[in-house]
C-alpha positions in Angstrom: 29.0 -1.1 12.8 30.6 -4.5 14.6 27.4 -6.0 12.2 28.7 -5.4 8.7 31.6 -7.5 8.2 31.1 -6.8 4.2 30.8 -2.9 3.7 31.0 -3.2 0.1 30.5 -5.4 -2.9 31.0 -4.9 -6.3 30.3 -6.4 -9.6 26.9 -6.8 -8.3 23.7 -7.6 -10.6 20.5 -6.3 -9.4 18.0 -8.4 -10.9 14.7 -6.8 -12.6 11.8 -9.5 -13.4 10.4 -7.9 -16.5 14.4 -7.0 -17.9 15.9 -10.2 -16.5 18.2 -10.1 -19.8 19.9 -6.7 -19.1 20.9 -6.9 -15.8 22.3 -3.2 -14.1 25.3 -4.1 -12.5 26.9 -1.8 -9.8 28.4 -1.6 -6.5 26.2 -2.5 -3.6 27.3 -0.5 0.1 26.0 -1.9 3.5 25.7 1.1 6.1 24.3 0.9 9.4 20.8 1.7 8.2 20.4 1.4 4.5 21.7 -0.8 1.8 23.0 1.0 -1.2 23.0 -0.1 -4.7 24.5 2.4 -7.7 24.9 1.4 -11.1 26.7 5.0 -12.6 26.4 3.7 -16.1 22.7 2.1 -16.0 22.2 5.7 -13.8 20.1 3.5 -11.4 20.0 4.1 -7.5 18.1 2.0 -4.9 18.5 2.4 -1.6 16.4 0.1 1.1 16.2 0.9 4.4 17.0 -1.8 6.6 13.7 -1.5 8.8 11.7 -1.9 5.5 13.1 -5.4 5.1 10.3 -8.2 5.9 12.4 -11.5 4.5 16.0 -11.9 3.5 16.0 -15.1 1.2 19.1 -16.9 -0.2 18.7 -18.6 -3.6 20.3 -21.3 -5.2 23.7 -20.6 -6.4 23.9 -19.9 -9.7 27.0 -19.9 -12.6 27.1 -16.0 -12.2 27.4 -15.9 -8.0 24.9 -15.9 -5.4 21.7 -14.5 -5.3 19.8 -12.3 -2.5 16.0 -11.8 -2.7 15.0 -9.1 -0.4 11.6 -8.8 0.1 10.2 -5.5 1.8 7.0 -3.9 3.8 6.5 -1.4 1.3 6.4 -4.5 -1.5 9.6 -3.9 -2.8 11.0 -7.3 -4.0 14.6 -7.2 -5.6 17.5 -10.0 -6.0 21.0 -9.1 -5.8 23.6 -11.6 -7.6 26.8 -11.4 -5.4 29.6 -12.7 -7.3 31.2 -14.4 -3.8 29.0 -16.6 -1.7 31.4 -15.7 1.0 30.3 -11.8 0.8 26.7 -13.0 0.0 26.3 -14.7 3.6 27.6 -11.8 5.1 25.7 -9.4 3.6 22.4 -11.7 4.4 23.4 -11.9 7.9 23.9 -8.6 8.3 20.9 -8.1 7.2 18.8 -10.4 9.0 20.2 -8.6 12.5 19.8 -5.0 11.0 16.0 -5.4 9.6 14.8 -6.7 13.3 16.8 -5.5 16.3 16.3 -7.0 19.6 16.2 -3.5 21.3 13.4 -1.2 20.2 16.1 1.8 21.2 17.9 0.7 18.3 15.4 1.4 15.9 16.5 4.1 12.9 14.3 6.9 14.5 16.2 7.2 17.8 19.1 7.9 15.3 17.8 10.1 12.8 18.4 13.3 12.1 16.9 14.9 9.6 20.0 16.9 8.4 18.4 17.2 4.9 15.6 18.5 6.4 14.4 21.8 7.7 12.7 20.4 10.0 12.8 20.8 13.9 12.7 17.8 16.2 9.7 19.5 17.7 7.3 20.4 14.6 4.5 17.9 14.1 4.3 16.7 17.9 2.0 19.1 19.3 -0.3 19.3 16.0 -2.7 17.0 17.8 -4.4 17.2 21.2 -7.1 14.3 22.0 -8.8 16.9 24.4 -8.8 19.3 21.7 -10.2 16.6 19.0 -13.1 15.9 21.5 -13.7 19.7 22.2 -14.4 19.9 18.3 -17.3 17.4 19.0 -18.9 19.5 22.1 -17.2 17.3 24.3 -18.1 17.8 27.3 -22.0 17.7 27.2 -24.5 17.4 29.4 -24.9 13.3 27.9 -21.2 12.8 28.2 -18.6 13.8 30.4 -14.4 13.3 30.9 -13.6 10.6 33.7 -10.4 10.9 35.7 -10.4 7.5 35.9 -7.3 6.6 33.9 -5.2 9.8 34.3 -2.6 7.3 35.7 -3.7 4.5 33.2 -4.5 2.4 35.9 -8.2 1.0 34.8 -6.1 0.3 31.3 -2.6 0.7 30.5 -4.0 0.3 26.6 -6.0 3.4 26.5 -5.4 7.2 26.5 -5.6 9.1 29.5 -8.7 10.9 28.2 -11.9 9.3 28.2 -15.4 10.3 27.9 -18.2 7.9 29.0 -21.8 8.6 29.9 -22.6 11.5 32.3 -24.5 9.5 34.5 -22.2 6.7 34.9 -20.7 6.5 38.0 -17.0 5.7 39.1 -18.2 2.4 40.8 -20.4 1.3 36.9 -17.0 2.1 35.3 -14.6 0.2 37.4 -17.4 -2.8 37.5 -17.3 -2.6 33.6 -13.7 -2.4 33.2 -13.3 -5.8 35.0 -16.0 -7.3 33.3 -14.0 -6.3 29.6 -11.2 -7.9 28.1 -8.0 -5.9 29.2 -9.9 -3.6 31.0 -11.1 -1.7 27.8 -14.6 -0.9 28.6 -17.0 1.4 26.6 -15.7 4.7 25.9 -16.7 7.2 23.8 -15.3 7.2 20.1 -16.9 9.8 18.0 -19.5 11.2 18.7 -21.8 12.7 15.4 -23.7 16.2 15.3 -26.9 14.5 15.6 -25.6 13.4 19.4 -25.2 9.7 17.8 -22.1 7.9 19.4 -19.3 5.6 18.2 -18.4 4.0 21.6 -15.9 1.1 21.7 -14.5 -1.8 23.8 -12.7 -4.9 23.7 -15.0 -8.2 24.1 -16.9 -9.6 27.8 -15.0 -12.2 29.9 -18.4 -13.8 30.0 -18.1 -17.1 28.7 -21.4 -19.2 29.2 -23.1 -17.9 31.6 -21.5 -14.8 33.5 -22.8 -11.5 33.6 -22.2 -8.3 34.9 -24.5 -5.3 36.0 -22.2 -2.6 35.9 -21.3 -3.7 32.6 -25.5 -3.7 31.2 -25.7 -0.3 33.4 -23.1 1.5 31.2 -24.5 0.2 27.9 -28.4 1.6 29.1 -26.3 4.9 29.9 -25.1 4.8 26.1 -28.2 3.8 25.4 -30.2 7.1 26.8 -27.9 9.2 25.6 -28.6 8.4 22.1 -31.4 10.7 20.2 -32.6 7.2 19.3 -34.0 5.4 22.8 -35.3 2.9 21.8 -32.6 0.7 20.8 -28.3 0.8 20.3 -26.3 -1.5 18.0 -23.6 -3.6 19.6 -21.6 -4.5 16.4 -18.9 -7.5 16.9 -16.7 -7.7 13.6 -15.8 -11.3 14.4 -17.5 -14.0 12.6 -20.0 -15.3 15.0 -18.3 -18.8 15.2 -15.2 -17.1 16.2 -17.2 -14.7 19.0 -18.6 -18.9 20.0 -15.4 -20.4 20.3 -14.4 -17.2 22.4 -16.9 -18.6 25.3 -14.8 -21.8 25.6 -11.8 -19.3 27.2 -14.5 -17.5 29.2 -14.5 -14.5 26.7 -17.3 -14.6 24.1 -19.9 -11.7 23.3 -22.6 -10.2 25.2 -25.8 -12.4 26.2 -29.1 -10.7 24.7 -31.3 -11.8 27.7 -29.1 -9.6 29.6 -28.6 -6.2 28.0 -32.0 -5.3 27.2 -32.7 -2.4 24.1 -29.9 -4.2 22.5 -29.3 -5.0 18.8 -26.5 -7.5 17.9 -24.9 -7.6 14.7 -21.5 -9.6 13.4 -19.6 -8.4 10.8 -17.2 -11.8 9.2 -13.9 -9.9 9.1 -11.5 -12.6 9.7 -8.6 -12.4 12.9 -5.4 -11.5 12.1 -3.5 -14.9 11.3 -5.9 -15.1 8.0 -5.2 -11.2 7.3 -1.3 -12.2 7.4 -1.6 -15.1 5.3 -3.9 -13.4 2.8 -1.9 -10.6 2.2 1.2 -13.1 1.2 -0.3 -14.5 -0.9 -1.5 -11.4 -2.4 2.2 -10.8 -2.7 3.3 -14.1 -4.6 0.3 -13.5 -6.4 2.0 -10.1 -7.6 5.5 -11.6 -8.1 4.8 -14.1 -10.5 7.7 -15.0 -12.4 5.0 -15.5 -15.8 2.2 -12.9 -14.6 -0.3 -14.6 -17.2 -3.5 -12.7 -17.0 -5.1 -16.5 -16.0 -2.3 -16.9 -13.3 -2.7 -13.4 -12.0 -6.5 -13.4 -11.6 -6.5 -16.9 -9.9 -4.2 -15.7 -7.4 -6.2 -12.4 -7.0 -9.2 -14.6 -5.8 -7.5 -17.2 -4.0 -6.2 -14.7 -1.8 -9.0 -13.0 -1.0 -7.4 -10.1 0.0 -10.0 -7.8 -1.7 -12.9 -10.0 -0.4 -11.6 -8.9 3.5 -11.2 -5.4 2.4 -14.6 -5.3 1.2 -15.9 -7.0 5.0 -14.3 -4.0 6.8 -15.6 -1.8 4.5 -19.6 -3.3 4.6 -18.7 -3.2 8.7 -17.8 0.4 8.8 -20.6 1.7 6.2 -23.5 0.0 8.4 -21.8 1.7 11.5 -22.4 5.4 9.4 -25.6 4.7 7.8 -27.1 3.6 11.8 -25.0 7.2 13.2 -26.3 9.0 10.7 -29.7 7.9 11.5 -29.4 8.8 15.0 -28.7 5.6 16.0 -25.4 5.0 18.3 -23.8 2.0 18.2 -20.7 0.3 20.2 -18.2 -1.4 18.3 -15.8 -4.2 19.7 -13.6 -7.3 18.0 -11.4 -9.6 20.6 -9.2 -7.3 22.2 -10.6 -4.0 20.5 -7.3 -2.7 19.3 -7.3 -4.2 15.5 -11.0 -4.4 13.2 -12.6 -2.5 16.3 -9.9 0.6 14.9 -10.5 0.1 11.2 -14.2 -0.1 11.6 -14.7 2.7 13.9 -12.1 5.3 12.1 -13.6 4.2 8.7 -17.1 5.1 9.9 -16.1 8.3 11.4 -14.4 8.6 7.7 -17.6 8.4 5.8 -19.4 10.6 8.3 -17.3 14.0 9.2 -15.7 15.8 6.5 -13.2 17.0 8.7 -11.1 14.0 8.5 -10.9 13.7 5.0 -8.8 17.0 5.2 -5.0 16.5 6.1 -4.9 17.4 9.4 -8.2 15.7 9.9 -7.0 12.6 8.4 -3.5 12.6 11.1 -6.1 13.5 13.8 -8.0 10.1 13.1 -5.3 8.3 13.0 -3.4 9.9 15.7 -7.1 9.1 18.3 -8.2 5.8 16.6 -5.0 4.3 16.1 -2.9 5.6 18.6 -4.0 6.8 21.5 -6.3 3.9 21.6 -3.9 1.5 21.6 -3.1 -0.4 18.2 -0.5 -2.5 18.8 2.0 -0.9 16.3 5.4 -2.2 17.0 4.2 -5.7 16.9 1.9 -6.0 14.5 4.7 -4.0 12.1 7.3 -6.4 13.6 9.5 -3.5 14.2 11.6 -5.3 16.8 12.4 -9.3 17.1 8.8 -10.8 18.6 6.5 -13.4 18.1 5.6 -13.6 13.9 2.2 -14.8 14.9 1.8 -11.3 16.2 2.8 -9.5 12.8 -0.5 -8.4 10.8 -1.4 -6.2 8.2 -4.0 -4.7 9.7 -3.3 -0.5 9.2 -2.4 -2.0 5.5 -5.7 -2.6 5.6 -7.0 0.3 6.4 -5.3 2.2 4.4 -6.4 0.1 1.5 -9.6 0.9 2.4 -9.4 4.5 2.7 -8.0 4.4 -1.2 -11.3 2.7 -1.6 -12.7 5.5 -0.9 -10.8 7.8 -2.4 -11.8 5.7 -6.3 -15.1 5.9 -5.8 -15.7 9.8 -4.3 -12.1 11.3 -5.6 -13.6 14.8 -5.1 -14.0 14.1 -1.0 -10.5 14.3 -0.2 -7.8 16.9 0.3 -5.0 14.0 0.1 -3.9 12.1 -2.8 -2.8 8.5 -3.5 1.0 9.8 -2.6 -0.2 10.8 0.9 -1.8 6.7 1.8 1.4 5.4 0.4 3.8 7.9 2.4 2.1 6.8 5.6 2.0 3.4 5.1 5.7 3.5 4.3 6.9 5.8 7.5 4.4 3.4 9.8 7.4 0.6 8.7 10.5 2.4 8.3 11.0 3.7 11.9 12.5 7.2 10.8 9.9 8.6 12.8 8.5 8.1 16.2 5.1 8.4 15.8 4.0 5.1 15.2 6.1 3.7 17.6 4.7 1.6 20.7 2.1 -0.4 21.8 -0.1 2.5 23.7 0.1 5.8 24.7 1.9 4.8 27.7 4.5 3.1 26.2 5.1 6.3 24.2 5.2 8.6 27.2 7.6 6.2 28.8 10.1 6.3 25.9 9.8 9.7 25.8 9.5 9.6 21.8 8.7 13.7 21.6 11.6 14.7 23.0 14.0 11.9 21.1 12.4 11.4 17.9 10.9 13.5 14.9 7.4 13.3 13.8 6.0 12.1 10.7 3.1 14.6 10.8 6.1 17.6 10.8 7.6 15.7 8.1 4.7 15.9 5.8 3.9 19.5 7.0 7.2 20.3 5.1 6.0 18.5 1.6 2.2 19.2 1.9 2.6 20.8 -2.1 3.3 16.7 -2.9 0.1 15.3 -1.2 -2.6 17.7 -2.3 -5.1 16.7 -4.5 -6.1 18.8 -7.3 -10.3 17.3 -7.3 -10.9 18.3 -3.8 -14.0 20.1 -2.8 -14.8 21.5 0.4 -18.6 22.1 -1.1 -18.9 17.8 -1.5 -21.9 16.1 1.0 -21.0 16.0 4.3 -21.7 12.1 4.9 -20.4 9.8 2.1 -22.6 6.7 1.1 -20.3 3.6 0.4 -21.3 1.6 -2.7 -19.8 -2.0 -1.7 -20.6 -4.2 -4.7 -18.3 -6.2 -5.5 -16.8 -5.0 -8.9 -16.2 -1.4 -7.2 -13.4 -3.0 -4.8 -10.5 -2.5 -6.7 -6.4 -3.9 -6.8 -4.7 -1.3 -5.8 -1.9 -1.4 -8.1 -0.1 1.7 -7.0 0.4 0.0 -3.5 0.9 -3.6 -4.1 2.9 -3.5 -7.8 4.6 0.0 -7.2 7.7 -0.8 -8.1 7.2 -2.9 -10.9 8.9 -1.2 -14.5 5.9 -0.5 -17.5 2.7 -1.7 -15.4 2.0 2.1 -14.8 1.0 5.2 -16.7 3.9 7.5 -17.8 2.3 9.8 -15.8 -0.2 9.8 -12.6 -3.0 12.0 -13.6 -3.4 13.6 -10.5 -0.1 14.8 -11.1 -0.6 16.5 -14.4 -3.6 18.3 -12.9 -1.6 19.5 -10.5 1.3 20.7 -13.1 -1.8 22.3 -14.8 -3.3 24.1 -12.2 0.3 25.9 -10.9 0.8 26.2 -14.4 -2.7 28.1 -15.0 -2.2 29.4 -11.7 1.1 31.4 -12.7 -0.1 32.7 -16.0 -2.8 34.1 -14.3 -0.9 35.8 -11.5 0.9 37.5 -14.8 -1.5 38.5 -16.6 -3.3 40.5 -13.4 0.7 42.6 -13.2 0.6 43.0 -17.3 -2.6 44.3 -17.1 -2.2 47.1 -14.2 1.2 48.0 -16.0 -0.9 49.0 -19.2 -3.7 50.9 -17.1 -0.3 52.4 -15.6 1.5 52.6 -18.8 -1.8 54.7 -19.8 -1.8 57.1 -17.0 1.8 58.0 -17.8 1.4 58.8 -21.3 -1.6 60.6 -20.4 -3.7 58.2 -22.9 -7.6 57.8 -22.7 -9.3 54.0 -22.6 -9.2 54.1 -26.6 -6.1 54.6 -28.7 -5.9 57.7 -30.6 -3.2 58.1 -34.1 -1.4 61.2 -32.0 -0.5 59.3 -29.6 0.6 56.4 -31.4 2.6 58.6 -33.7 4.3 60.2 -30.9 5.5 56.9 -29.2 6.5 56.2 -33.2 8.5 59.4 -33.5 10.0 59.7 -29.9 11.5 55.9 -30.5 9.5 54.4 -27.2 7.5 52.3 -29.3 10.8 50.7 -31.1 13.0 50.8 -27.9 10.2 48.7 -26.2 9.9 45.9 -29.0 13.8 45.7 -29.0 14.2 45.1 -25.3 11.0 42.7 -25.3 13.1 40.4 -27.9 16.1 40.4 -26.7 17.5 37.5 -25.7 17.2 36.3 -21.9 20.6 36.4 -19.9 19.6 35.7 -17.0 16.8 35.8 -14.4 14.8 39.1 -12.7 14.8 39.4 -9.4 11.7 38.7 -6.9 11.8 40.9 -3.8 8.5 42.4 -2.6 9.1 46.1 -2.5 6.8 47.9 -4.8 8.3 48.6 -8.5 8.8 52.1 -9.7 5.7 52.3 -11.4 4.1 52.4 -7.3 6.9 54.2 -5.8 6.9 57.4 -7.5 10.1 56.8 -9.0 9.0 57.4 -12.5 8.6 61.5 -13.3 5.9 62.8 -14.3 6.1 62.0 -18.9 6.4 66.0 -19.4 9.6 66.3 -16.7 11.4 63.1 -18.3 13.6 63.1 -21.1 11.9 60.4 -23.5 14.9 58.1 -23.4 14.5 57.9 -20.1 11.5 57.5 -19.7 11.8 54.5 -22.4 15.3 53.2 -20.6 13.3 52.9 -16.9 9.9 51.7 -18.0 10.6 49.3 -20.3 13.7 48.0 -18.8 11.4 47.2 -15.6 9.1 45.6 -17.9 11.4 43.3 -19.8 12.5 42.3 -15.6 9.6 41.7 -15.1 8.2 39.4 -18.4 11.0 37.5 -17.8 11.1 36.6 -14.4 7.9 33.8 -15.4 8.4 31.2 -17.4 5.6 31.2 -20.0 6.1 28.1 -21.2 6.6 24.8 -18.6 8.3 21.6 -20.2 5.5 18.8 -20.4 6.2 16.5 -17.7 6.2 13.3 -20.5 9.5 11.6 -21.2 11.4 12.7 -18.4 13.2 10.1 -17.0 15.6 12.0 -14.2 16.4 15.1 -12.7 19.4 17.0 -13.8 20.7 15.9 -10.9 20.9 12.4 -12.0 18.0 11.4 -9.6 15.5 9.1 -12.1 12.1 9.7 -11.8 9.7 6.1 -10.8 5.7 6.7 -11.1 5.5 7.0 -6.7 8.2 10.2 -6.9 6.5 13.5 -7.9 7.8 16.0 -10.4 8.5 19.5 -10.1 8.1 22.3 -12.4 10.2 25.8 -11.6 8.0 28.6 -12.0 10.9 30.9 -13.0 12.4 28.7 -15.9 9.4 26.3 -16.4 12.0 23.2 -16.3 11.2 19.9 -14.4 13.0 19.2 -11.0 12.8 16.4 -8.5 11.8 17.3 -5.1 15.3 17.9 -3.9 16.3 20.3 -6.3 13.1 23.0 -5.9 13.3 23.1 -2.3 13.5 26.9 -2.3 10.4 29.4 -2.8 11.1 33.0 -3.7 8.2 36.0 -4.9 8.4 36.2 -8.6 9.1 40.3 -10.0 6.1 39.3 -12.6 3.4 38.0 -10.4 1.0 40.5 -8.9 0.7 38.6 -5.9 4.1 38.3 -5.0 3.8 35.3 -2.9 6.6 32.6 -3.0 6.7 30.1 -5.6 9.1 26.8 -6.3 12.2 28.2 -7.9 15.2 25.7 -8.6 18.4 26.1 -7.2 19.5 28.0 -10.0 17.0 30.4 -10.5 17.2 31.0 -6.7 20.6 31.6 -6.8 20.5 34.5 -9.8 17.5 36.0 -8.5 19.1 36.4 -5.0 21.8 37.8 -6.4 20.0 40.4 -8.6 18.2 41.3 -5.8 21.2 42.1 -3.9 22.2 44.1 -6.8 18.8 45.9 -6.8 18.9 46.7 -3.1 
């Protein structure tokens, strides 16, 4: 707290580039991780977290105070006109402190608590296991085998403990290699494909012009043999080749073909990360034009060539799975083997195994490529005051790339466009631990499980919000990329996400969804209804087709008219949904010739109206609404919510609860609101 000299500010105007004439103006709170700005009359609410922050620029000053524009990792850009210039320096130094702290202990997650969350500090940390992820591969095998080598992360302090390498490879061929590798990341075992085709990958050869290394060649013939495909291996270098050249001045460089025999070579142009970073800011000026004509914008679009370098990693990692899926394996390095080497490889993997374009499978690819193999999170995020040349948007990259993929086959994947985003935004915002670090090791050493919470627990809890309603488990099992040019698409939803009216009122994905609980409900009533007629049958000892008698008795005894009263009286309140078995199962209901016939009408038909109106027929169209009753507004990233019980539309906070519904057969628990949860509790108290 000794950083916020200016807690508060009001009479501020929070600027909005496509309403610059009507301003919201509000109250704007500095607290020791977020800044706060509410406007009660405008009912608008933004709060950024101070980790999110990427640039804090002061503008000129202006006849109505002195403006703020913050830009953010999550391409949030928003200006702030602070009546004082006094309060606006503070505020913006503040600021500049809070976004990059010198101490990576300082960072949000060591502090976070979750205390709007039911979520333990444990949950999501044990979800993955490396040896478990490489037991799902028939790891080990008699071609590949787990080396001890590293249990102390001794060969390389960038890897994980666990790595597999040829079986044949000795101790001495992997040490020898090691050396011979740029920060001792030699050749290790990626993924490897059902048809025994490998993904192996390294960081680049310390050979320079002329220097060589036997151990090195030994381990790539190992890789080599135990490949279905003998004949020949691909040793794919993502660099442009006059990069990999200009590599051999510093004694690095690329492998010599006169010396590693059975070898293919092939370069992929994805550029390093100093044109990645540059690219993608231009992207963003591109995207905050102050007169977004469509000539400016799609200038800017080209000139950045951001979409040109997501297209290179994508053409990388679809000639790594069309050679796998041939049989083919193929090793896969850049410089250091920690940035393109992870997109390419985990993007391949991607297009190959089905398994991780579930959820979990999708965390586990991330949690092996990314992680335990060493991408160099907390710099290339610049989570913690470093060297800028070291901040990159490489995972931005990736994930742009897996939404790619999820345009042009939007059946393949269990995860929806909310689930990239979500990730991409907890990989900045330091509420979790998980992307934290460097390298396995540097995790272990800060001892992030036992301090921190996990993402992966986090989106455990919200799973309904990141589903998507297309996904087949029947699709192809490999996926063949189509990388033409006009199927790389801007990815508005990322890059202009916060921008007012450049969206659709409504993401389809999320009316399917709406639809299919929707659907999903109904049906779930109509099985009860019907198995209360065939019961309703029994009872009054009817046949399968309707006879006058009978229909004149339920006429003369008054059932008939003592049903279509209670079924139109007016709802008071809701039925409650515990999962004991009704009367009509329980025996409670006598036998039609022991039971006086008001009774009978009284008990059966009461516990039908109960249960009819317990499920909300009807659901309230998801169009038009702007905010929650709880004042919270709706924007096109946050998902609505329908309760089943009353069919009205909730945010996320306000249906946190799940309770069986009296008229579903099923009785399994469904989203109620806080409201319907409270009166259905209580009835069932009363019930009980």
């Amino acid at each position: 707290m000794d950083l916020i000299r200016t807690p508060k500010v009001e009479k501020v105007r929070m600027l909005d580039r496509f309403n610059s004439k009507k301003p919201n103006i509000g109250t704007l709170h500095l607290t020791a991780t977020h800044l706060i700005f509410i406007d009660p009359d405008g009912k608008k609410e933004a709060w950024i977290l101070h980790t999110h922050i990427a640039a804090v620029i002061k503008l000129p000053i202006s006849t109505t105070g002195s403006p703020l524009q913050i830009r953010c990792k999550n391409f949030l850009s928003v200006t702030f006109v602070i009546p004082k210039e006094r309060d606006s320096h503070d505020i913006f130094t503040s600021l500049l402190k809070f976004s990059q702290p010198i101490n990576i202990q300082d960072l949000y997650c060591f502090h976070y608590t979750a205390s709007n969350e039911d979520l333990p500090k444990r949950s999501g940390w044990n979800k993955f296991d490396l040896q478990a992820e490489f037991s799902r591969m028939g790891l080990p095998n008699q071609n590949w085998a787990l080396t001890s080598l590293n249990k102390d992360y001794k060969i390389c302090d960038t890897y994980p403990k666990i790595l597999y390498v040829p079986a044949s490879a000795s101790n001495g061929v992997l040490l020898g290699s090691s050396r011979f590798r740029s920060r001792g990341r030699l050749p290790v075992l990626s993924y490897l494909h059902k048809n025994q085709a490998a993904i192996c990958r390294c960081s680049q050869p310390l050979s320079g012009f002329s220097a060589r290394c036997v151990e090195d060649e030994q381990l790539l013939h190992y890789m080599l043999k135990s490949s279905p495909n003998k004949d020949f291996m691909y040793v794919v270098d993502t660099r442009p080749k006059i990069n990999a050249m200009a590599n051999k001045a510093a004694g690095k460089g690329y492998e010599n073909e006169d010396f590693y025999k059975s070898i293919k070579f092939q370069f992929f142009g994805i550029e390093n990360i100093h044109v990645m970073r540059n690219s993608l800011q231009k992207l963003v000026d591109t995207c905050e034009l102050k007169v977004p004509t469509m000539n400016a914008f799609l200038s800017g679009l080209e000139n950045c060539a951001w979409l040109r370098h997501v297209k290179s990693v994508l053409e990388a990692s679809a000639f790594i799975a069309e050679a796998l899926e041939k049989g083919t394996s193929v090793l896969v390095h850049c410089s250091d083997g920690w940035d393109r080497t992870a997109q390419t490889c985990s993007l391949a993997a991607l297009l190959q195994d089905p398994y991780y374009r579930t959820i979990t499978g999708f965390q586990a690819l991330i949690e092996k490529e990314w992680l335990a193999f060493g991408h160099k999170f907390t710099e290339r995020c610049g989570l913690i005051q470093g060297d800028p040349k070291e901040v990159a948007p490489v995972f931005t990259q990736f994930i742009d790339a897996v939404w790619q993929l999820t345009q042009q086959f939007p059946t393949s994947f269990q995860f929806n466009e909310r689930f990239l985003l979500t990730i991409h935004d907890h990989v900045y915002s330091c509420q979790f631990g998980t992307f934290l670090g460097n390298c396995e090791k540097e995790r272990m050493d800060l001892r992030l499980s036992e301090r921190t919470y996990s993402l992966w627990g986090y989106l455990m809890n919200h799973l309904s919000e990141f589903l998507n309603p297309l996904y087949r488990r029947d699709v192809d099992d490999a996926l063949h990329l189509n990388a033409a040019p006009q199927t790389i698409k801007f990815w508005r939803g990322m890059y202009n996400r916060f921008d007012n009216g450049v969206h659709p009122r409504e993401p389809l994905g999320d009316m399917l969804v709406a639809a299919k609980d929707h659907i999903s409900s109904l049906e779930d009533h109509v099985l009860l209804l019907q198995k209360r007629i065939g019961q309703l049958k029994k009872i009054l000892g009817r046949a399968e087709t309707p006879s006058k008698s009978i229909d004149c008795s339920m006429t003369d005894s008054g059932v008939a008219d003592d049903f279509a009263q209670k079924l139109n009286m007016t709802k008071a309140d809701h039925a409650a949904g515990d999962t004991t078995d009704s009367g009509f199962e329980n025996g409670n209901i006598l036998e039609i010739n022991d039971t006086p016939e008001d009774e009978l009408g009284n008990s059966l038909f009461y516990q039908l109206q109960e249960e009819i109106e317990s499920v909300a027929i009807e659901w309230k169209t998801l169009r038009n609404v702007k905010e929650c009753i709880c004042s919270t507004p709706f924007d096109h990233f946050s998902r609505k919510f329908h309760c089943w019980s009353c069919g009205e539309v909730f945010c996320i906070r306000c249906i946190d609860k799940r309770i069986p519904l009296k008229g579903h057969h099923h009785r399994r628990p469904v989203p109620v609101c806080r409201h319907c949860y409270k009166e259905l509790m209580r009835t069932n108290s009363i019930d009980s």
